[in-house]
N, C-alpha and C positions, 0 to 999 in steps of 0.2 A: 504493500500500500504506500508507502514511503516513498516510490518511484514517480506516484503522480504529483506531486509536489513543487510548486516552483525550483527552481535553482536556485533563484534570490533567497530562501529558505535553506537550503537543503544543508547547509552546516549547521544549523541551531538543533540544538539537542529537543527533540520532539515530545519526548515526555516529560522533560519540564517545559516549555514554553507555553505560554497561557497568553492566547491573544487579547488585549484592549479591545471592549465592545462599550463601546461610547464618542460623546459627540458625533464626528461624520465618519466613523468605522465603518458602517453602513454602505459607504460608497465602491470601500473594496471589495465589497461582494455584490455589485449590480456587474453583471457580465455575462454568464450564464442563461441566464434568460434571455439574454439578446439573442444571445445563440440560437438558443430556440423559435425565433419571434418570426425570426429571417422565415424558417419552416414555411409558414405559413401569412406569409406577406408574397411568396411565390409567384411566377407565371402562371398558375394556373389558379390561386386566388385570385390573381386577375380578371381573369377568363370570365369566374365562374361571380365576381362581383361585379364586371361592369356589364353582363349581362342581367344579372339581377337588377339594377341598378337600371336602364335602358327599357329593360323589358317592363317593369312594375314600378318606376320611382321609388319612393323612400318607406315602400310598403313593407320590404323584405329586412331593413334594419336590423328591425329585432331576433332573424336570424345570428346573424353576427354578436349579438350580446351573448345568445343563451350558448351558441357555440366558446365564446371564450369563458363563460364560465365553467362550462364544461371543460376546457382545456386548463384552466388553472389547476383547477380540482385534479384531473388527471397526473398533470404536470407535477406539482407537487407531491401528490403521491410515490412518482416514479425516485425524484429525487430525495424523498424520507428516505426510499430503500438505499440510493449510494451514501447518504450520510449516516445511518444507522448501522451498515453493515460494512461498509469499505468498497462492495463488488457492486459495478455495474449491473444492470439488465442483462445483458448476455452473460455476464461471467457467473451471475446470480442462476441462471439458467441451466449453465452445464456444473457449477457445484450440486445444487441441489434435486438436480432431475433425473431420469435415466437419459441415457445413450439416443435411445430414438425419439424420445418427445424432446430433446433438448435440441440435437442436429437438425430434426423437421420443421421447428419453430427459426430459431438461426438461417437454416437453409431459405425460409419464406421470407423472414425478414431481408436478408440478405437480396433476395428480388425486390421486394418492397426498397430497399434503397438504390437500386439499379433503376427502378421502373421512376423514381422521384428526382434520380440526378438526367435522368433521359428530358423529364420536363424542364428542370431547370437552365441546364443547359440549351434545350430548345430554345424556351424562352426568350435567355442571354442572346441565341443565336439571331432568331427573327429578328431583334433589338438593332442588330450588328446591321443586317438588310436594312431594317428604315433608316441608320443611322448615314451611313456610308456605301449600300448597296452590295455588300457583299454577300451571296450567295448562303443559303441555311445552313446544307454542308459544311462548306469552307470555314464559316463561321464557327461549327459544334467542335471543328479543331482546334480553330482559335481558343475561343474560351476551354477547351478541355486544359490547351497548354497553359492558358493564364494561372487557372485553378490549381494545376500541378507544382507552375513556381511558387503562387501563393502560402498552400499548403505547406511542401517539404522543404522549405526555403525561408521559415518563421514560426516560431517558438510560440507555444498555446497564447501565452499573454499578449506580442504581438501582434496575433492571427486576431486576437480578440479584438484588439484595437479598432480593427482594419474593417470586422466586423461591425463595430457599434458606429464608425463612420459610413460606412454602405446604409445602415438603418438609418443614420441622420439623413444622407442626401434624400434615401427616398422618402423620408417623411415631409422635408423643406421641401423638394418637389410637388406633392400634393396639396401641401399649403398655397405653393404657389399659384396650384392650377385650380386651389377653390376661391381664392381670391378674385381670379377672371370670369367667375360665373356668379349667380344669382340662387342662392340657397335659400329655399323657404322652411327656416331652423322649425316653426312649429309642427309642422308634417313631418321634420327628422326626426322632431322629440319622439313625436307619437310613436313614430316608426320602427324608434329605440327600443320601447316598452311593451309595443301591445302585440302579439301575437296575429297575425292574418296571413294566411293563404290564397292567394285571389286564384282564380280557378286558368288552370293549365302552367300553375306555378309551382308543381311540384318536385319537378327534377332540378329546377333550378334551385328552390329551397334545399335540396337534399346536397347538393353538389356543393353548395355554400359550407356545408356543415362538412360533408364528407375532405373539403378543401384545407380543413383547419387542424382537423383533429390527427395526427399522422405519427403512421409508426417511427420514421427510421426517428424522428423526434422526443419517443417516447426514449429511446436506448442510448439517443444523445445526452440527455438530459441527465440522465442516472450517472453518466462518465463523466459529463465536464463538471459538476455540481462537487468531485472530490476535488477540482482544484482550490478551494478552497477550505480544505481540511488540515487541521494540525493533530489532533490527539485525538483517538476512538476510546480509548480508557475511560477519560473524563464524561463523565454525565452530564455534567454545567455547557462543559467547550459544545456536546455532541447539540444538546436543546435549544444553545443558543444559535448556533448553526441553524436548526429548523426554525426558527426566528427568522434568522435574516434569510435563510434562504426563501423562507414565501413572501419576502417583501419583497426580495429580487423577481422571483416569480410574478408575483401579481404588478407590480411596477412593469416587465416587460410585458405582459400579457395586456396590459391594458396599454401600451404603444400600439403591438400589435392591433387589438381594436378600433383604433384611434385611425390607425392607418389602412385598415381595411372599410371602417366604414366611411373614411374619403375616398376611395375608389367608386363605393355604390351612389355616395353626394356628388359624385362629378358626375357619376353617367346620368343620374337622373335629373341633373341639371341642366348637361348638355344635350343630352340624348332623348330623356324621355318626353320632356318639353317639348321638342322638336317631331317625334314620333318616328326616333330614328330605332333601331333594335341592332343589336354589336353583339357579332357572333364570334368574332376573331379579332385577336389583336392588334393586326394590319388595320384592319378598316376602323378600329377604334382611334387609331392614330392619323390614320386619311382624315376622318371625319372632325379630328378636336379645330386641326387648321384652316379651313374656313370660319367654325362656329367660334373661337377662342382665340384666333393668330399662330402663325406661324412656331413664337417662342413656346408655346404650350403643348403644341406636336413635336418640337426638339426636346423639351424637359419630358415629357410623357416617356421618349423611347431611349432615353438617358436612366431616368428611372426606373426601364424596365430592365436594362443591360446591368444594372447595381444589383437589382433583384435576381437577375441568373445569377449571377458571380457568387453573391454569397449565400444566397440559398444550396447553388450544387458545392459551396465549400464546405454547408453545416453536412451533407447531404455522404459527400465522401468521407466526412469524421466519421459520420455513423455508420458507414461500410466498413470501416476501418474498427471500429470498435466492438462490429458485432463478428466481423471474421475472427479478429483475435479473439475473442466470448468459445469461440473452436477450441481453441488452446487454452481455456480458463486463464488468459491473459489482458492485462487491465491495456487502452488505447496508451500507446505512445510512436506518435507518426516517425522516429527512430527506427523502432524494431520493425520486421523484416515484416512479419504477419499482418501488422495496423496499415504500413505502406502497402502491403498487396492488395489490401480489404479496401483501400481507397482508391487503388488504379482500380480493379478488377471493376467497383460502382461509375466509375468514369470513363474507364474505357468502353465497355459494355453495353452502356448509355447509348456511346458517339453510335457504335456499332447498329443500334439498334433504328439510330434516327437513318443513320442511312442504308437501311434496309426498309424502309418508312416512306413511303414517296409522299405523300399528304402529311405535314405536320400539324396542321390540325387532330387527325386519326391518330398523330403518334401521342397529344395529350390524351385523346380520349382512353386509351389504350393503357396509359399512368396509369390510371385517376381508377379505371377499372382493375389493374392488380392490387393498389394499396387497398381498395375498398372491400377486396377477398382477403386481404392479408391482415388490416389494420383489429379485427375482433379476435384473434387469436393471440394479438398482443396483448388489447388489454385486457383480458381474462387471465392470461398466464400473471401477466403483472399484478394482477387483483390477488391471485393466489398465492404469488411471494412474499406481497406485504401484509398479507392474513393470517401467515404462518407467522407462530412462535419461533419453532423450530431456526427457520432463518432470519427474524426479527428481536424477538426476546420481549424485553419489554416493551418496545418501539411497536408492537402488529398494530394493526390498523383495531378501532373499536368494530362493534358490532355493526352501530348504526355509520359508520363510516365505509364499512364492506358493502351493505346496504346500498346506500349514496353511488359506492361506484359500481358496482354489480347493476343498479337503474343506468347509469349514465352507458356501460358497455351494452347493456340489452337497447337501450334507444340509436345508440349507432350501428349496436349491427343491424336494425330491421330497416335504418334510413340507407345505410349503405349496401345492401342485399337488398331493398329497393330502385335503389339508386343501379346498381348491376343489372337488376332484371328489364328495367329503362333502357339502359346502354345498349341492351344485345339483342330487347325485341325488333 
């Protein structure tokens, strides 16, 4: 466990050290969550909010709220389990499982992050086309190569940086582009809170949700959430951890919101106003430059090129993290198994896009493996932090098994929904 540790750390004797939790201590542990935020600020949260957004105005909002509460809840749960026990999601998996439920879950997951860096990268790519013209293909090499220096060429805490700056441009971006439009805030309000469905709104409703909630995110979160661990001994060090860590959590989680429901307030500012409908990301950004100028379709597909990049960077950690979960070894993009875990989700991707002649089909085609993949995650995860056995006194309460046991049964039926949509 010692391994995943800063450097800047790694001399100070570990069982005596007791970290300062006061004044702005608070801010060394906002990071992690960014990481995760990216997830789900994606290409294909794009997709699936500015057609909401477009297609129903500011009706579908309050998908967006119940989804990150749902993700917090989830989120945090995953990360009790790396602070409470040391081992990530995968590693948590092949200690405590057998041989074939542990490989068969890894093995899906493992897809599930293939199938999510395939989208991001897309994404990134298209991004490259409106930006500069170059080609989708051309492009998924590009960005495959950018992600590779990025990655194996900067240390967790730099990576992180680099991360929480890609989340600032693309949020200052959306600020920007709701500035140029005409938001009617009391129909957001509403839209925030109340529940509604308008009719032939349901895959879109489901797509929203199914856009947020994502595995390779779940196994991410359980690994980066140790770099900020010093001593598992202590009770005090271990509580106040899960302190800070659901601030950090909900602090990101709710950027993530923030930024996802600007996405659905432009389309249906620009869009649904207009009685335009945005099926694809090209013609979302055709369309802002008449309606909004010029500068608004250059920051749209700037914002979206930020969005590939660090989405497929959180994207190969988590490849990276759950190959090594094979070898009950903790992520460090060093060793030889966490770097395979992350080309193999990257390479794999490019491979897959250009085998893909429609990249349209090739999101649809994502969004459909994580959506078969993503309930087996969190069931297995509900079951780890439910166990004594591998929690102690940290398991989850009763009515907390409860809570998430509803939240996994409402996303498998939305997403086994959402599947049986895609393929009829």
């Amino acid at each position: 466990m010692l391994t995943r540790l800063y450097n800047s750390i790694k001399n100070i004797d570990r069982k005596d050290y007791r970290p300062v939790f006061g004044g702005l201590e608070i801010l060394k542990y906002i990071g992690p969550g960014l990481l995760v935020t990216v997830g789900f600020i994606d290409p294909g949260n794009w997709a699936s909010n500015l057609a909401a957004g477009s297609a129903y105005g500011y009706k579908l909002l309050w998908m967006v709220t119940l989804s990150t509460i749902m993700l917090v809840i989830l989120q945090h749960n995953v990360a009790h389990l790396g602070i409470a026990t040391g081992l990530c999601l995968s590693e948590a998996a092949t200690k405590f499982t057998g041989t074939f439920v542990s490989r068969s879950l890894l093995t899906s997951a493992m897809a599930a992050s293939v199938a999510t860096s395939m989208a991001e990268i897309l994404g990134g790519a298209i991004a490259l086309q409106m930006l500069v013209g170059i080609p989708v293909k051309a492009g998924s090499i590009i960005l495959m190569i950018t992600i590779c220096i990025l990655l194996f060429t900067n240390s967790y805490r730099r990576l992180e940086k680099w991360i929480i700056g890609f989340v600032s441009v693309i949020g200052l971006s959306f600020i920007y582009e709701l500035s140029l439009t005409n938001i009617n805030w009391m129909e957001a309000a509403t839209g925030w809170v109340k529940p509604s469905i308008p009719k032939g709104s349901m895959i879109v409703v489901m797509s929203v949700l199914g856009a947020v909630v994502m595995p390779h995110n779940l196994f991410l979160h359980s690994e980066i959430i140790q770099s900020r661990q010093w001593n598992l001994q202590d009770e005090t060090v271990i509580r106040k951890q899960l302190r800070f860590e659901f601030l950090d959590t909900l602090f990101s989680m709710i950027i993530g919101w923030a930024i996802n429901s600007a996405m659905i307030l432009l389309a249906a500012s620009a869009f649904f106003g207009n009685h335009i409908r945005v099926s694809e990301l090209q013609q979302a950004q055709g369309l802002l430059q008449p309606l909004l100028g010029n500068h608004a379709a250059l920051i749209f597909a700037v914002a979206l090129l930020f969005s590939g990049i660090a989405s497929a960077i959180t994207s190969a950690m988590a490849g990276g993290s759950i190959f090594a979960g094979f070898y009950g070894e903790p992520f460090d993009i060093k060793d030889n198994h966490s770097r395979l875990g992350a080309l193999l989700s990257l390479v794999i991707a490019v491979l897959v896009i250009f085998l893909t002649g429609d990249p349209f089909k090739g999101l649809v085609i994502s969004q459909m493996l994580l959506s078969i993949q993503l309930p087996f995650t969190v069931f297995f995860q509900v079951h780890l932090t439910s166990s004594q056995k591998v929690m102690g006194k940290y398991a989850n309460s009763a009515f907390y098994t409860a809570m998430l046991l509803l939240i996994g049964s409402v996303i498998t039926y939305l997403n086994v929904m959402l599947f049986i949509d895609l393929i009829s």
